[in-house]
C-alpha positions as CSV (number, residue, x, y, z in Angstrom):
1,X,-8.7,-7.5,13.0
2,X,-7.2,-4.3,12.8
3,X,-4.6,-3.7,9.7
4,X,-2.2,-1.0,10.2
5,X,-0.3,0.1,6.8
6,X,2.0,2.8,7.0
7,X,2.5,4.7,3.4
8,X,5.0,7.0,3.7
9,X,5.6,9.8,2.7
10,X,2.1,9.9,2.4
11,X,-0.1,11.3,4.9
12,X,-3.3,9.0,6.0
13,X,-4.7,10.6,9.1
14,X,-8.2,10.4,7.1
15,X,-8.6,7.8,5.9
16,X,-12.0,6.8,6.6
17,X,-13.8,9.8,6.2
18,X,-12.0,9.5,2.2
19,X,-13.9,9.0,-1.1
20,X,-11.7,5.4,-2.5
21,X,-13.5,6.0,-6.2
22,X,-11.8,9.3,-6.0
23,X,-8.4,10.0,-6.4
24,X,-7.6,13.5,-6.7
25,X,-4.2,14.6,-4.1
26,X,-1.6,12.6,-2.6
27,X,-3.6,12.1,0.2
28,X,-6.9,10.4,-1.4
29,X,-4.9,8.6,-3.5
30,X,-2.5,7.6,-0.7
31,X,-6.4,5.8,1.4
32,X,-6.8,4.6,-1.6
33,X,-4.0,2.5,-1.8
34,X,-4.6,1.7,1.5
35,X,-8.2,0.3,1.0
36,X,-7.0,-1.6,-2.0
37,X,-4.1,-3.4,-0.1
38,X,-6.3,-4.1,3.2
39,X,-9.1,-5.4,1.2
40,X,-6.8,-7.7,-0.9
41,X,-5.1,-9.3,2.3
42,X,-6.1,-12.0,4.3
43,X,-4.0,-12.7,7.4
44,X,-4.3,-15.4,10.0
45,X,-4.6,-15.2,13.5
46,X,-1.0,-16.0,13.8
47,X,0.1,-13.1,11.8
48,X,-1.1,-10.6,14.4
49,X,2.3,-10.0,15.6
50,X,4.5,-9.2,12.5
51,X,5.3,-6.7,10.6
52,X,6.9,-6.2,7.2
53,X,8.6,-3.5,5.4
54,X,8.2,-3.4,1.7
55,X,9.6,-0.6,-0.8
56,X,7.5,-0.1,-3.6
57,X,7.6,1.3,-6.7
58,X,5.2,2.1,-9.5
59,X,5.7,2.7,-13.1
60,X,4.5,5.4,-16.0
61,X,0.9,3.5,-15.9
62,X,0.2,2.5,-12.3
63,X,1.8,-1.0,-12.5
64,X,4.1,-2.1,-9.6
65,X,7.5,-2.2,-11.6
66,X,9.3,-3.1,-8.1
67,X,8.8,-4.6,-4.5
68,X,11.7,-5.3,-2.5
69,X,11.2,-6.8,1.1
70,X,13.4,-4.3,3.4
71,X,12.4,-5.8,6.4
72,X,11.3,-9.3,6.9
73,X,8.9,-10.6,9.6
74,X,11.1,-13.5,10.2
75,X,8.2,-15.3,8.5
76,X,8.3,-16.0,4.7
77,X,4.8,-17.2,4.5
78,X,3.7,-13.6,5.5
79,X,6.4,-12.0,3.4
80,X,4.6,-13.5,0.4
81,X,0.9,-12.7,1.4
82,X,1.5,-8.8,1.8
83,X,3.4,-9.2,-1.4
84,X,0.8,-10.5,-3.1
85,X,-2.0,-8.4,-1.6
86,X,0.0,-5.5,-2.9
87,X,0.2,-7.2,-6.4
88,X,-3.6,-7.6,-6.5
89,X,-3.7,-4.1,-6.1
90,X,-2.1,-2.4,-8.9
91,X,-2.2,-0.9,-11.6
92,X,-5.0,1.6,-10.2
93,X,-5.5,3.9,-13.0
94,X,-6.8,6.3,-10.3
95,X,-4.0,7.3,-9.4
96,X,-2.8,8.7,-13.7
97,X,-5.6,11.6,-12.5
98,X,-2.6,13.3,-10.0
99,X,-0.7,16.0,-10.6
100,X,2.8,15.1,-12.4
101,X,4.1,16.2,-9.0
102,X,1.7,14.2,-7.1
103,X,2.5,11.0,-8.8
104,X,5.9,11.0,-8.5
105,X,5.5,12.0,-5.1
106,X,3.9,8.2,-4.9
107,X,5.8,6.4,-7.6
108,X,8.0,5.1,-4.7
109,X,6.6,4.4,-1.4
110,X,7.7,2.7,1.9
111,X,5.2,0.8,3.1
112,X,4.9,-1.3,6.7
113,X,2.4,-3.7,7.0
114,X,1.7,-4.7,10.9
115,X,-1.8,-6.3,11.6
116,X,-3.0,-5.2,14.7
């Protein structure tokens, strides 16, 4: 199963061929979020056809401080799993080794999660 997350603004065309220990531009840092979330989700067959749209923001030490549901799936059992995957996944002190510019580039992301 396929998991398609789309971080935006942040730019995760490579992805695989990225270091996850290493978090060093927007763009590292950005797969490594996206490692971190995939591998802290686990979906169902059934969820194969939705898609949810979470804002996300971080705080001053990596923590999520925020995550509103923007757009729903329809179904609140998936709602609550992405949630929670994303949870799981922070705080990533990885991400304190940006840039000032860099972090607060990421602080607050739009993120779609759509298993394909």
């Amino acid at each position: 199963m396929k998991l398609w997350l789309s971080l935006l603004p942040l730019i995760l065309a490579s992805c695989a061929s990225q270091d996850f220990d290493h978090c060093g531009d927007v763009q590292s840092c950005g797969a490594r979020i996206y490692q971190n979330i995939s591998s802290n989700l686990v979906l169902n067959e059934s969820d194969l056809d939705k898609q949810v749209i979470l804002r996300l923001s971080l705080g001053d030490d990596a923590e999520v401080i925020k995550i509103e549901v923007i757009d729903s799936s329809g179904d609140e059992r998936f709602d609550n799993v992405v949630v929670n995957a994303v949870k799981k996944s922070f705080p990533d002190k990885q991400l304190l080794k940006l840039s000032p510019d860099d972090y607060e580039e990421i602080r607050k992301v739009k993120l779609t999660v759509s298993p394909r």
